[in-house]
Rosetta silent file (secondary structure, phi, psi, omega in degrees, C-alpha in Angstrom):
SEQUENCE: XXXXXXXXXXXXXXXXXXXXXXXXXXXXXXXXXXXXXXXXXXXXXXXXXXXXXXXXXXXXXXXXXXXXXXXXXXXXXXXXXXXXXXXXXXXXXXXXXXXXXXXXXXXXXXXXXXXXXXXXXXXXXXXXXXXXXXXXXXXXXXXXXXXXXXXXXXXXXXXXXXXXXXXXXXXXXXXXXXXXXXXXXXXXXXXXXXXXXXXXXXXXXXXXXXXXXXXXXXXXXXXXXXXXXXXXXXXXXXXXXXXXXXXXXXXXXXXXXXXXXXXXXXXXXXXXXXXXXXXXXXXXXXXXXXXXXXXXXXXXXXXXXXXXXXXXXXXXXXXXXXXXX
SCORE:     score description
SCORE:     0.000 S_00000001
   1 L     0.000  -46.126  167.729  -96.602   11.134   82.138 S_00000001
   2 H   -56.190  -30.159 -164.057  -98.592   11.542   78.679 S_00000001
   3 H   -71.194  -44.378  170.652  -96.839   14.773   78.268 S_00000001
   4 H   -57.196  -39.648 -159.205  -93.183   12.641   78.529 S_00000001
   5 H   -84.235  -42.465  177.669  -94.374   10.019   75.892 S_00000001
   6 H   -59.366  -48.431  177.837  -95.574   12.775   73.326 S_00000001
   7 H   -65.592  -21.701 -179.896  -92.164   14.518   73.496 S_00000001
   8 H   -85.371  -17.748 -178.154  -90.172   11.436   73.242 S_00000001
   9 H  -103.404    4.608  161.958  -92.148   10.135   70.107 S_00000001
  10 H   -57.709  -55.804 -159.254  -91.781   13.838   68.736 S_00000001
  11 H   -71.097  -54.029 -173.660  -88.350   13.536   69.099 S_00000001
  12 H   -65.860   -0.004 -169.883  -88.127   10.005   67.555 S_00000001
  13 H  -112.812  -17.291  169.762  -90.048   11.183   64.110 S_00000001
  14 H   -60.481  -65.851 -160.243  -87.562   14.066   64.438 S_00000001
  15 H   -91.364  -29.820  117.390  -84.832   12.272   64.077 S_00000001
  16 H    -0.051  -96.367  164.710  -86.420    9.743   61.326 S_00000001
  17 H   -25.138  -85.864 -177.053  -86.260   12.600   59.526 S_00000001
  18 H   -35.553  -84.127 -173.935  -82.816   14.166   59.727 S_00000001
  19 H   -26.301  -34.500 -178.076  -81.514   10.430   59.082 S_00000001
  20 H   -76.452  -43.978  161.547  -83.930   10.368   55.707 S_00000001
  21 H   -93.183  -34.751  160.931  -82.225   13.308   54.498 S_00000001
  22 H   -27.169  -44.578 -175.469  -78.950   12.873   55.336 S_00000001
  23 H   -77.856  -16.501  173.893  -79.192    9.496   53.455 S_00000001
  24 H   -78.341   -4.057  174.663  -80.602   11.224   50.297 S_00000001
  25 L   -91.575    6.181 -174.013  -77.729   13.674   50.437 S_00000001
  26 L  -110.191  -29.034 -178.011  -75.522   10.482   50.330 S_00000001
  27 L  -165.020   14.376 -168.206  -76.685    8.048   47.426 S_00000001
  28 L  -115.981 -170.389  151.932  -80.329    9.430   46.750 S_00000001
  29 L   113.367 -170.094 -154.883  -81.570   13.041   44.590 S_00000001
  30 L   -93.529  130.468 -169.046  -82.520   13.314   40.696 S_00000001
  31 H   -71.386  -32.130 -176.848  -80.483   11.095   38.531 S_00000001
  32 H   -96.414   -9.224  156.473  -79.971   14.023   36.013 S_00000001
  33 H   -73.927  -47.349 -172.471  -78.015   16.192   38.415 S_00000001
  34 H   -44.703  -56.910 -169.644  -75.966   13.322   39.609 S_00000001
  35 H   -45.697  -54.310  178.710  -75.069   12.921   35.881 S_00000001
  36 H   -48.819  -39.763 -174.672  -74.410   16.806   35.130 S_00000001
  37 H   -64.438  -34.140  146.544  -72.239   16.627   37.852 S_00000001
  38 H    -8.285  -75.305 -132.623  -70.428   13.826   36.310 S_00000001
  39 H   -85.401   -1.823 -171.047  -69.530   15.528   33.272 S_00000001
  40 L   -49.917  162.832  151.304  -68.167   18.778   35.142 S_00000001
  41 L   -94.247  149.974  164.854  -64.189   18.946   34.311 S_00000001
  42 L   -91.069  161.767 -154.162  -62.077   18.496   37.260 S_00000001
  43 L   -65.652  -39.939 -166.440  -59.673   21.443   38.107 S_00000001
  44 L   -81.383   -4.859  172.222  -56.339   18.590   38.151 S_00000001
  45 L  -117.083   -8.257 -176.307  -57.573   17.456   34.526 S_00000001
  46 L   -65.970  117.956  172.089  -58.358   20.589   32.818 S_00000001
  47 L   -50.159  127.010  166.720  -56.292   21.349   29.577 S_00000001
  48 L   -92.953  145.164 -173.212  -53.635   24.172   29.868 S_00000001
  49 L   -68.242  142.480  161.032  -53.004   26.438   26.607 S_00000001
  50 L   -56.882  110.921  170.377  -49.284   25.100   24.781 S_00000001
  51 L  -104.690    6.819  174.475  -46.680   27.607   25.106 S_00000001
  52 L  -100.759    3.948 -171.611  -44.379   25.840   22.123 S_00000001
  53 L   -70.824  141.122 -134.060  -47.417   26.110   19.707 S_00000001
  54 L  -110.497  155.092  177.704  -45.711   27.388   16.302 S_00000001
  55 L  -145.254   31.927 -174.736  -47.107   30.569   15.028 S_00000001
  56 L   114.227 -168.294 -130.876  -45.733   30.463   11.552 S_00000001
  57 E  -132.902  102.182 -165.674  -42.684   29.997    9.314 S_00000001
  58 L   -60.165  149.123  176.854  -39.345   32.375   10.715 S_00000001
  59 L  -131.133  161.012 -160.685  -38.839   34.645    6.951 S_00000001
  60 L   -70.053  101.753  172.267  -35.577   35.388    5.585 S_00000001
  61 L   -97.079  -31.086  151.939  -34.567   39.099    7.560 S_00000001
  62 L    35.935  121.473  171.310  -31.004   39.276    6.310 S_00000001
  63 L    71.886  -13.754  168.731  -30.288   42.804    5.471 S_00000001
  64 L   -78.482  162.511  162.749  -33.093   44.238    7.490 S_00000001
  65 L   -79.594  174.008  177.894  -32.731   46.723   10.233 S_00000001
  66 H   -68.039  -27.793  167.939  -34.110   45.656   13.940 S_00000001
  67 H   -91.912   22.046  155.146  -37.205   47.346   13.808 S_00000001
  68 H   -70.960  -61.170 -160.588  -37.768   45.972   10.495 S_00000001
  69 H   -67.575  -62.416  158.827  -37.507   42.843   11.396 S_00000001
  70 H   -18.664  -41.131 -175.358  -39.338   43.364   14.881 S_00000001
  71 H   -76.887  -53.861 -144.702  -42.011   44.509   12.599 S_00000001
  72 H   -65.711  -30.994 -157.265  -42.259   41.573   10.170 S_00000001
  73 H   -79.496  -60.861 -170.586  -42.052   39.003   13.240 S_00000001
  74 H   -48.377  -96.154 -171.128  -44.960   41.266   15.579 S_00000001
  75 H   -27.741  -24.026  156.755  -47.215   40.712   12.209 S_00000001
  76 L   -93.535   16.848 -175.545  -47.063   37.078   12.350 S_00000001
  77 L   104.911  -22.281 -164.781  -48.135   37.115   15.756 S_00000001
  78 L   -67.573  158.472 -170.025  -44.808   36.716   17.530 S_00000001
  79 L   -97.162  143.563  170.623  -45.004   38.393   21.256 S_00000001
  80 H   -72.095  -19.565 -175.885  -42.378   41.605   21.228 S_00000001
  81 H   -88.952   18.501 -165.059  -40.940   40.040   24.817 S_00000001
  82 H  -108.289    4.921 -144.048  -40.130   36.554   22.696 S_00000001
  83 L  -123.858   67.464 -158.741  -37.927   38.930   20.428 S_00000001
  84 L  -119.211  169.437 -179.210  -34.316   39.150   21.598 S_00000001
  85 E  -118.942  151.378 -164.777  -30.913   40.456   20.006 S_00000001
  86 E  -122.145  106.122 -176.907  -27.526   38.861   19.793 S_00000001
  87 E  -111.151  138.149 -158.175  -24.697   40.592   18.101 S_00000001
  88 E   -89.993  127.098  151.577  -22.583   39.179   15.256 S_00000001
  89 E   -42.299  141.523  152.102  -19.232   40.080   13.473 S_00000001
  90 E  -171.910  168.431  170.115  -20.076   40.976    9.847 S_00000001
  91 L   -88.476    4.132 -169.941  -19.195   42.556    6.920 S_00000001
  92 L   -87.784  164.017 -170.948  -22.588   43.891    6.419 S_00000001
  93 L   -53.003  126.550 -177.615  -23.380   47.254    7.571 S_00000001
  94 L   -31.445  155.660  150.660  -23.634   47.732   11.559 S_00000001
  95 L   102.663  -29.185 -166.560  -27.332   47.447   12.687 S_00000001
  96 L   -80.466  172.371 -175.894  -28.390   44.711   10.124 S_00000001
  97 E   -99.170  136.173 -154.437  -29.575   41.549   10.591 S_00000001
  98 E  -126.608  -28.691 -172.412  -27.008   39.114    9.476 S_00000001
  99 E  -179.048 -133.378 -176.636  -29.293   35.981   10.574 S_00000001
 100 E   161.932  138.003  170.961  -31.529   34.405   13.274 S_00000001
 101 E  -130.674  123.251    1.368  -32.361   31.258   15.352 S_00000001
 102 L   -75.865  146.995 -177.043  -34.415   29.793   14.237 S_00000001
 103 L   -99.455  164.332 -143.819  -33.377   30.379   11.120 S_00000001
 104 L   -22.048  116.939  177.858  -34.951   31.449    7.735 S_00000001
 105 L   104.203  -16.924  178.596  -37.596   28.654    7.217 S_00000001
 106 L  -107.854  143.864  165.211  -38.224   26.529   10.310 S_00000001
 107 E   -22.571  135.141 -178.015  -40.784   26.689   12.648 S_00000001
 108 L   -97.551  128.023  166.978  -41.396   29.790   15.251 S_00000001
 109 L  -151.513   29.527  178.176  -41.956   28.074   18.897 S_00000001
 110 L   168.854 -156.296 -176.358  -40.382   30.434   21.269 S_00000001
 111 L   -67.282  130.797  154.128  -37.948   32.860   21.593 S_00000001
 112 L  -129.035  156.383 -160.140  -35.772   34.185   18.735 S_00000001
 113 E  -106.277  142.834  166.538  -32.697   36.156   18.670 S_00000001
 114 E  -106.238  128.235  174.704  -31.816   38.289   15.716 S_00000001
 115 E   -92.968  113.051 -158.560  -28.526   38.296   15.055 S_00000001
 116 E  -107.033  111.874  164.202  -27.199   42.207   14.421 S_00000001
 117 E   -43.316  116.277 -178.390  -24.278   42.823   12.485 S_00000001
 118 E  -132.536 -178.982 -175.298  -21.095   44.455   14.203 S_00000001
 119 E   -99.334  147.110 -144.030  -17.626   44.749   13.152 S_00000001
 120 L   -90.041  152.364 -154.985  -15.374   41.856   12.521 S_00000001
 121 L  -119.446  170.848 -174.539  -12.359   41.788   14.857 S_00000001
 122 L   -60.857  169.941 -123.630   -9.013   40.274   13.481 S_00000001
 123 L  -124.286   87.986  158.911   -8.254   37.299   11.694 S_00000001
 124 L   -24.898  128.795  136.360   -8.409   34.196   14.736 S_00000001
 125 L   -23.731   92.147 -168.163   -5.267   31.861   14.994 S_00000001
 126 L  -127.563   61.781  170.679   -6.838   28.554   13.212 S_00000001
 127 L   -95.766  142.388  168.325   -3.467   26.977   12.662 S_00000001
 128 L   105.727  -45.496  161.976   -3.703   23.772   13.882 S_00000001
 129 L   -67.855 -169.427  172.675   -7.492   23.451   13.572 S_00000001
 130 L  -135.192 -178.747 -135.962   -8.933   21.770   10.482 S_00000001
 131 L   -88.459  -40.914 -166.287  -10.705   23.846    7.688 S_00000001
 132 H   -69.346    7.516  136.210  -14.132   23.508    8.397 S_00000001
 133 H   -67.847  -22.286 -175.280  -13.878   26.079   11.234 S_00000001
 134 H   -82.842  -45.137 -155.483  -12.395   28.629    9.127 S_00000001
 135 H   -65.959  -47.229  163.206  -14.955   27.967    6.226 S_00000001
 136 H   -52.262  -24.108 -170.611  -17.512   28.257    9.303 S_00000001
 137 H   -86.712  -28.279 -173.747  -16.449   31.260   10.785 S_00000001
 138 H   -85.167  -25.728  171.531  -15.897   33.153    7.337 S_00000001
 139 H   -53.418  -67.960  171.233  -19.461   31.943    6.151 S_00000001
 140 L   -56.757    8.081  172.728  -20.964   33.492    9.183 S_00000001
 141 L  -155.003   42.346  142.749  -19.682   36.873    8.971 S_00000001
 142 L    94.679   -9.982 -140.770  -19.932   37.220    5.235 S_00000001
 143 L  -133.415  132.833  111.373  -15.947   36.792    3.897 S_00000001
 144 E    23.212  119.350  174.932  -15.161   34.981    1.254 S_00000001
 145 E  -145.929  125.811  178.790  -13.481   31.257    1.977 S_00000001
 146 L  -134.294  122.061  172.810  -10.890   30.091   -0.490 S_00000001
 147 L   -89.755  144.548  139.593   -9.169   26.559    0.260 S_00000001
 148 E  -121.433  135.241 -175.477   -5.582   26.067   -1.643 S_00000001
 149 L   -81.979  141.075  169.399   -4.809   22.069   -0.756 S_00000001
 150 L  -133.548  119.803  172.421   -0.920   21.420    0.090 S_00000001
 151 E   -48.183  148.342 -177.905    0.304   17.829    0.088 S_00000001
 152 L   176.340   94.739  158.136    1.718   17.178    3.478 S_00000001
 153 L   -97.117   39.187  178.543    1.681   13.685    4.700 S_00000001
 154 L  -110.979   -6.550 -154.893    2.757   14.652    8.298 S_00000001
 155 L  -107.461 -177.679  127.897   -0.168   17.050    9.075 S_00000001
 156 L   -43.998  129.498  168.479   -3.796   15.483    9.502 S_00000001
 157 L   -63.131  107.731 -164.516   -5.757   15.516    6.726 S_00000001
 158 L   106.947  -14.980 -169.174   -7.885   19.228    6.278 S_00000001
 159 L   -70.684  137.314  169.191   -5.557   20.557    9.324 S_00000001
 160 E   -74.642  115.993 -160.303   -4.996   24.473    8.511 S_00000001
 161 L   -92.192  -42.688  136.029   -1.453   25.116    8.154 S_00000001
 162 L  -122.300 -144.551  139.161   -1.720   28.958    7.549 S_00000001
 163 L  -141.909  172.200 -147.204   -4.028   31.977    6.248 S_00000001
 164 L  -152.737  116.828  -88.996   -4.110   34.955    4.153 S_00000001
 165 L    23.173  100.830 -174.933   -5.107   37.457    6.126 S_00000001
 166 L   -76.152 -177.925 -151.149   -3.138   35.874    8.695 S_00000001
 167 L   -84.393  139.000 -178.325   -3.900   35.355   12.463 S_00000001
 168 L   111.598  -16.711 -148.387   -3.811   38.987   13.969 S_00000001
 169 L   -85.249 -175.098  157.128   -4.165   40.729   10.825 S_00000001
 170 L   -62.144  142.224 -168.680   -7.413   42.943    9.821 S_00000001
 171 L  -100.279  126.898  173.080  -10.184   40.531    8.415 S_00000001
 172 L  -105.792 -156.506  173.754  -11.145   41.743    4.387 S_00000001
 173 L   -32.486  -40.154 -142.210  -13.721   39.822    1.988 S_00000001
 174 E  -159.180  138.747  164.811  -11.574   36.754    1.673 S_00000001
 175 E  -136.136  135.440  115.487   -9.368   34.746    3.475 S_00000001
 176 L    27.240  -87.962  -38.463   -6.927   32.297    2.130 S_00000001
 177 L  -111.383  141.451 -170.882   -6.371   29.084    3.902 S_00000001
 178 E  -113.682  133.669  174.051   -3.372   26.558    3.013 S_00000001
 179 E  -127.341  163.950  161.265   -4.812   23.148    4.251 S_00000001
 180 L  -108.931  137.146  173.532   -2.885   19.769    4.075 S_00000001
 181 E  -128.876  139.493  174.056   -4.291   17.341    2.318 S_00000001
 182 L   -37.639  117.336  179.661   -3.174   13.394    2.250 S_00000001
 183 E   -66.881  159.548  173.932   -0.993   13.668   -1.087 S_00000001
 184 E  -138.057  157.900 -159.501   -2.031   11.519   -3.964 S_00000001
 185 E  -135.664  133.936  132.184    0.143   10.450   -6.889 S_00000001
 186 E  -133.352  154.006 -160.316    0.227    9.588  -10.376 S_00000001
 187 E   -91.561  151.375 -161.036    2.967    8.503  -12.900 S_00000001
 188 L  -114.838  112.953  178.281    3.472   10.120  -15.677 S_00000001
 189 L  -108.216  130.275  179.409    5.000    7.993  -19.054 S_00000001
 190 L  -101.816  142.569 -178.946    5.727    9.718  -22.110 S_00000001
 191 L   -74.537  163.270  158.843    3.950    7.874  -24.608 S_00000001
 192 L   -80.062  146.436 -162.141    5.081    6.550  -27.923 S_00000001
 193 L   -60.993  138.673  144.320    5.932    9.089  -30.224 S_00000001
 194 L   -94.123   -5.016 -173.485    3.375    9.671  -33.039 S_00000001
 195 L  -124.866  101.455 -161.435    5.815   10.914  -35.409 S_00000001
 196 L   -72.753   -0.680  146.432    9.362    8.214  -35.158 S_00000001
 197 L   -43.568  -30.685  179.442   10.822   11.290  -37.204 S_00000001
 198 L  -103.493  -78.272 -140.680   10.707   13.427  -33.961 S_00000001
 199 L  -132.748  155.402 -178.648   10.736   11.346  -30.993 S_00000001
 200 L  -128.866   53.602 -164.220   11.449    7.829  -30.374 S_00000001
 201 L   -75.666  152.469  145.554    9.370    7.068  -26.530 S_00000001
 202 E  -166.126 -178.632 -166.204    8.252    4.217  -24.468 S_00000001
 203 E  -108.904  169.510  164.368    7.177    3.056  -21.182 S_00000001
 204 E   135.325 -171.820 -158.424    8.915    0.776  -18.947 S_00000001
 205 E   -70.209  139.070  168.605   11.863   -0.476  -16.707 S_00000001
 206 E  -115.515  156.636  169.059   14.842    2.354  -17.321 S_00000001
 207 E  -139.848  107.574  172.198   18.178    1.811  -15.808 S_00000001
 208 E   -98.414  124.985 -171.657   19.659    5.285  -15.204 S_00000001
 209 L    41.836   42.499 -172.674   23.562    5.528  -13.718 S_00000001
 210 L   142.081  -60.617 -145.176   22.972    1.889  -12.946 S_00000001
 211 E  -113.139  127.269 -174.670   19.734    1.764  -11.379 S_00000001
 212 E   -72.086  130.076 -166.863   16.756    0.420  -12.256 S_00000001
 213 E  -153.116  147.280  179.790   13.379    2.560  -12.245 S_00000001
 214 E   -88.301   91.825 -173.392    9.863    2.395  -13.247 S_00000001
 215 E  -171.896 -158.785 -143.707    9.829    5.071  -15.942 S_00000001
 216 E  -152.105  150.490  177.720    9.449    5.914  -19.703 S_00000001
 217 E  -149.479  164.989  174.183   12.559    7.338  -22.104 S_00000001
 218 E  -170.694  161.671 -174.241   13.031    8.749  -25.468 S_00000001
 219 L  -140.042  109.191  178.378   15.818   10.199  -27.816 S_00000001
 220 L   -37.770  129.601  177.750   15.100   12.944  -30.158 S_00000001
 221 L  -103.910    7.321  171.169   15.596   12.508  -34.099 S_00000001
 222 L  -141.758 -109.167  115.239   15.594   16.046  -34.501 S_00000001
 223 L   -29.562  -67.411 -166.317   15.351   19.205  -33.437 S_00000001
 224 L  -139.017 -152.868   62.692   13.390   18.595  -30.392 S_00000001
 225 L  -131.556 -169.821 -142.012   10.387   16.946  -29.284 S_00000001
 226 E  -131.324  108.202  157.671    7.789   17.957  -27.197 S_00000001
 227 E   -93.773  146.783 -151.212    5.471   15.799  -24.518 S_00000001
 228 E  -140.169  121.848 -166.041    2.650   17.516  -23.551 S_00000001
 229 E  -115.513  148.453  150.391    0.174   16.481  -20.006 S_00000001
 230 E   -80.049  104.574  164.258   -3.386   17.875  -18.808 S_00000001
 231 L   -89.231  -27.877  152.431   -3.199   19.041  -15.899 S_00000001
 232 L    55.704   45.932  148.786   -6.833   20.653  -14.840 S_00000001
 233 L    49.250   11.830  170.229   -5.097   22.441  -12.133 S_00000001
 234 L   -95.076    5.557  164.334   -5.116   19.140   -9.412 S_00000001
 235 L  -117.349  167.455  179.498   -1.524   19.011   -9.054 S_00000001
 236 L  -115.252  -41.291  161.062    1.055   20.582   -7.018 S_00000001
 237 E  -160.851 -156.477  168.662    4.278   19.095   -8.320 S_00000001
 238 E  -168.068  138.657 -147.680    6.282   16.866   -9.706 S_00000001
 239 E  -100.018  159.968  150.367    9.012   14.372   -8.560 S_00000001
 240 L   148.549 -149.052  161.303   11.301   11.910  -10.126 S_00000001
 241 L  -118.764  170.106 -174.707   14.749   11.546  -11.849 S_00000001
 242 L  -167.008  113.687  141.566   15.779   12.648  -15.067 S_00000001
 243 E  -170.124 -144.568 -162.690   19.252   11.554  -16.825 S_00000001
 244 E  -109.163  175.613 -171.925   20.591    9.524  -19.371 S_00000001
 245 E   -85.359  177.178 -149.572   20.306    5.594  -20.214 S_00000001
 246 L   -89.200    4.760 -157.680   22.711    3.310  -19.402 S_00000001
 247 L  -104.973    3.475 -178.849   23.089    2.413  -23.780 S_00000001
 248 L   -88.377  161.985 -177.878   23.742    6.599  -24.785 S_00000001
 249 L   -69.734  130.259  151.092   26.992    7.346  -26.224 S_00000001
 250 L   -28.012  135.495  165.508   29.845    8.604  -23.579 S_00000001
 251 L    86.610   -2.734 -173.100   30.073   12.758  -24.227 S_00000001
 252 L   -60.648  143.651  140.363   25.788   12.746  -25.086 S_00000001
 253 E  -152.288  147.127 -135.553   24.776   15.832  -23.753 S_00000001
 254 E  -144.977  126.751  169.241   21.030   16.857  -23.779 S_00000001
 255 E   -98.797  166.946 -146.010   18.883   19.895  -22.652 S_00000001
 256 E  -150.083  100.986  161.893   15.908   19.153  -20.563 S_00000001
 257 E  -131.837  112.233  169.451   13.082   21.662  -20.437 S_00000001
 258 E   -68.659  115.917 -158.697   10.105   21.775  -18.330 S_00000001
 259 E  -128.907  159.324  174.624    7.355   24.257  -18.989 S_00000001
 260 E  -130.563  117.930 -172.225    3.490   24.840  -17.254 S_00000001
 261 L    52.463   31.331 -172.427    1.324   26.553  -19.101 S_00000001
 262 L    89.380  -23.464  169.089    4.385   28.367  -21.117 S_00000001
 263 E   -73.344  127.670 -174.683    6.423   29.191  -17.966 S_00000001
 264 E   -89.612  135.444  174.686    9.580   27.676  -17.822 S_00000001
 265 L  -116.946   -7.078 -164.416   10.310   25.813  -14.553 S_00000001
 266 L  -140.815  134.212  161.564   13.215   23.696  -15.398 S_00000001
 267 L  -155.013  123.375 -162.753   15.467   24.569  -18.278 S_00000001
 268 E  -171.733  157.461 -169.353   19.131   22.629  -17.773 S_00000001
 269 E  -131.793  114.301 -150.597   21.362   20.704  -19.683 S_00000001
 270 E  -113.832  143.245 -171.367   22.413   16.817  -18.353 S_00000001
 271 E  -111.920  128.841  171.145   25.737   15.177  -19.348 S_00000001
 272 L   -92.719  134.124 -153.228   26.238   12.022  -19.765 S_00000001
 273 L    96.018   31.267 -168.265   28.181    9.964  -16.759 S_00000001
 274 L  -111.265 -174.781 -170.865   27.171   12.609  -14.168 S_00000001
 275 L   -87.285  154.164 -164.489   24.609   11.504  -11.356 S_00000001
 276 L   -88.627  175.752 -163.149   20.909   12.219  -12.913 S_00000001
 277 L   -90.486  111.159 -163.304   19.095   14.735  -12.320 S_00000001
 278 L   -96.002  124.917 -175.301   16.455   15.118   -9.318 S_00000001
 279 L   -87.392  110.326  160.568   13.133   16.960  -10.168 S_00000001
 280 L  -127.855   96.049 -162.452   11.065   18.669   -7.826 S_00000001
 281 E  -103.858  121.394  170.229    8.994   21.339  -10.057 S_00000001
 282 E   -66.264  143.186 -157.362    6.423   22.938   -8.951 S_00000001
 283 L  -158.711   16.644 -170.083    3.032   22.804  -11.477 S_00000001
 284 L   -88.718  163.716 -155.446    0.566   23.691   -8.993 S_00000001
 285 L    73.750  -19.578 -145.768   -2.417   25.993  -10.631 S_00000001
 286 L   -91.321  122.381  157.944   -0.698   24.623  -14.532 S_00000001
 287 L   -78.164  -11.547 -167.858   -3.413   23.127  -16.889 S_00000001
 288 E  -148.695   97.139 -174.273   -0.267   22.377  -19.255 S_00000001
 289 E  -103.517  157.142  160.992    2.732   20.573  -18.515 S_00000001
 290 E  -146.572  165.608  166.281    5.398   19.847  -21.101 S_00000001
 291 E  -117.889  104.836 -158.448    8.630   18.137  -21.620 S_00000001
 292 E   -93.666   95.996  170.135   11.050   19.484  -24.172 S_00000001
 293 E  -123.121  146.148 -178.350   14.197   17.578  -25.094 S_00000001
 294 E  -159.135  144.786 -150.002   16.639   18.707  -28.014 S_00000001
 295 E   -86.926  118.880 -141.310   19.754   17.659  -28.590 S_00000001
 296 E  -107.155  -69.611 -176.949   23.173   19.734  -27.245 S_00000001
 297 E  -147.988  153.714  152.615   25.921   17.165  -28.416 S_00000001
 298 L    86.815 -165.377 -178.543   26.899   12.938  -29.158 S_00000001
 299 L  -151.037  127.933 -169.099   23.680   10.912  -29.318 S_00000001
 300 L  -156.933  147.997  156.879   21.994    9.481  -26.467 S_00000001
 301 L   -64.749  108.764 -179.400   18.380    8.432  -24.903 S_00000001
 302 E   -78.295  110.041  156.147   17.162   10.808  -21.876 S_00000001
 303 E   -81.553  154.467 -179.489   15.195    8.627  -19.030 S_00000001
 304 E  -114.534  134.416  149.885   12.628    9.441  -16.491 S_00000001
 305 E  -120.067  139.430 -158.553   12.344    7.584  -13.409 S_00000001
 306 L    28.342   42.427  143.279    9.300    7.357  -11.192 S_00000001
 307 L   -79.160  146.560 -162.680    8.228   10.133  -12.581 S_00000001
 308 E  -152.832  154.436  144.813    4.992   11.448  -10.960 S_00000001
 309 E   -93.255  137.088 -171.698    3.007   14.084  -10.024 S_00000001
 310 E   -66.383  112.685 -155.551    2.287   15.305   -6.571 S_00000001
 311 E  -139.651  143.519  153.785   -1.590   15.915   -5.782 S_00000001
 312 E   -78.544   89.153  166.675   -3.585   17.069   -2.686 S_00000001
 313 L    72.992  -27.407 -162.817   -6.503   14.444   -3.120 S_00000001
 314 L  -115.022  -57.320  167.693   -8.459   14.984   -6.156 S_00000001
 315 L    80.582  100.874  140.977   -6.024   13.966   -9.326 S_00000001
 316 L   -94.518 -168.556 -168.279   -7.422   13.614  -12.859 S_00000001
 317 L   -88.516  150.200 -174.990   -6.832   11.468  -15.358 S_00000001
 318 L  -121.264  137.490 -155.218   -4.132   12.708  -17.520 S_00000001
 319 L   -89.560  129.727  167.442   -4.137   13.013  -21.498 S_00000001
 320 E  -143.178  130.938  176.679   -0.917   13.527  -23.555 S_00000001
 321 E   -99.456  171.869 -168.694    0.221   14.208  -26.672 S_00000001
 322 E  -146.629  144.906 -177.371    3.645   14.527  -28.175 S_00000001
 323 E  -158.918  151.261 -163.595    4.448   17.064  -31.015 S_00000001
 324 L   -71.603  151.890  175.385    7.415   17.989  -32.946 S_00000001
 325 L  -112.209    0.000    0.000    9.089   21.349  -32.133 S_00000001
């Protein structure tokens, strides 16, 4: 019976135990482990390395070859599998680098494609589009982009009406493009004369075969005389009437000459009691318009009505002088 009581309080200091460490594996132990343990990182909080981190400034490769460029980029660190190629129409020699995204100057944060120069395929259909695709397309493969503006108040303003190489053709340096541009207008008055020996001018209401018009007239005392406009190459043409007033002598007859820069565009001789004359002259490119009148037979005053020039958009102001011929 003593033998049962010793094993049972054996057992109960046994188990004492076990329970004392168990609870010191639970909330007890050295205060400075607990802590270390603390400060451990966890696995679900642990920073991962940045695969967008920039690794320097993309340089200008333009004109290199692909293993040029391959080299310059592998020296700033760039990975060779981050390094792909794309190939471009240009006019630059096959194999070159024509450009790059990103391009020359902006951060490196991935992949970039070199763009490799290949040969430029005919001259796209852009009728119908408006010019800043053409300007874009010829910028990017090297050609040349020349707008000429056409008045056209039917089209959209900027819509491309044709090109030069036109769509189909071979693409050279330079293309062309005829755009429409919203026309713009301004009227054109021959001033008073400075010398009433020559010319006799003014501005104002005219009444030609009749009809009343917002326009300027004058009757030669001489020879000739001569008005003379700036043109700075912003017009395209120029409109109006042209015949005589309703106060010239029956039998007047009068020549009428129009010139742009020295080129004659008009050169015609108006009778008086015929229907006046209608002017549509072309002046586009002319830094120098003039108006010439000299005297054929009778004596009579030539009028202009609503005369004007024809502009795509930009129009300067226009300066004139008048001189004897």
């Amino acid at each position: 019976m003593r033998h049962r009581r010793t094993v049972r309080a054996f057992a109960g200091i046994a188990g004492i135990a076990v329970l004392a460490a168990l609870t010191a594996g639970c909330g007890g132990g050295d205060k400075s482990e607990k802590a270390s343990a603390d400060t451990l990182p966890s696995s679900s909080t642990a920073a991962s390395p940045s695969t967008t981190e920039s690794v320097g400034t993309m340089p200008d490769l333009s004109g290199l070859t692909e293993d040029e460029a391959r080299a310059q980029l592998l020296d700033l660190g760039v990975d060779d599998a981050d390094i792909v190629t794309a190939a471009q129409e240009s006019l630059l020699d096959p194999g070159l680098v024509v450009g790059s995204v990103p391009g020359a100057g902006n951060a490196i944060t991935g992949t970039i494609t070199l763009k490799i120069a290949g040969p430029v395929g005919p001259v796209p259909d852009f009728a119908g589009q408006q010019v800043s695709d053409v300007q874009a397309w010829a910028e990017e493969r090297g050609i040349t982009f020349t707008e000429e503006a056409v008045p056209d108040a039917e089209k959209a303003d900027g819509e491309v009406l044709s090109s030069t190489p036109s769509a189909g053709q071979e693409a050279t340096s330079e293309i062309v493009v005829k755009v429409a541009r919203t026309p713009s207008t301004k009227s054109v008055y021959l001033t008073e004369d400075l010398n009433g020996t020559y010319c006799n001018g003014d501005a104002g209401e005219t009444f030609i075969d009749g009809d009343p018009y917002d326009g300027s007239y004058a009757q030669p005392e001489g020879d000739n005389c001569v008005f003379e406009f700036d043109l700075g190459r912003d017009w395209s043409r120029l409109t109006g009437i042209v015949g005589f007033t309703d106060t010239s002598d029956s039998g007047t007859r009068m020549r009428v000459q129009i010139k742009v820069d020295g080129t004659s565009k008009l050169n015609q001789v108006i009778d008086f009691g015929k229907k006046p004359l209608h002017l549509d002259v072309d002046v586009s490119g002319g830094l120098r318009l003039s108006i010439e009148l000299s005297d054929v037979s009778g004596s009579g005053t030539v009028g202009f009505g609503d005369l004007q020039l024809v502009g795509a958009g930009k129009g300067a102001d226009l300066g004139s002088t008048e001189s004897a011929g």
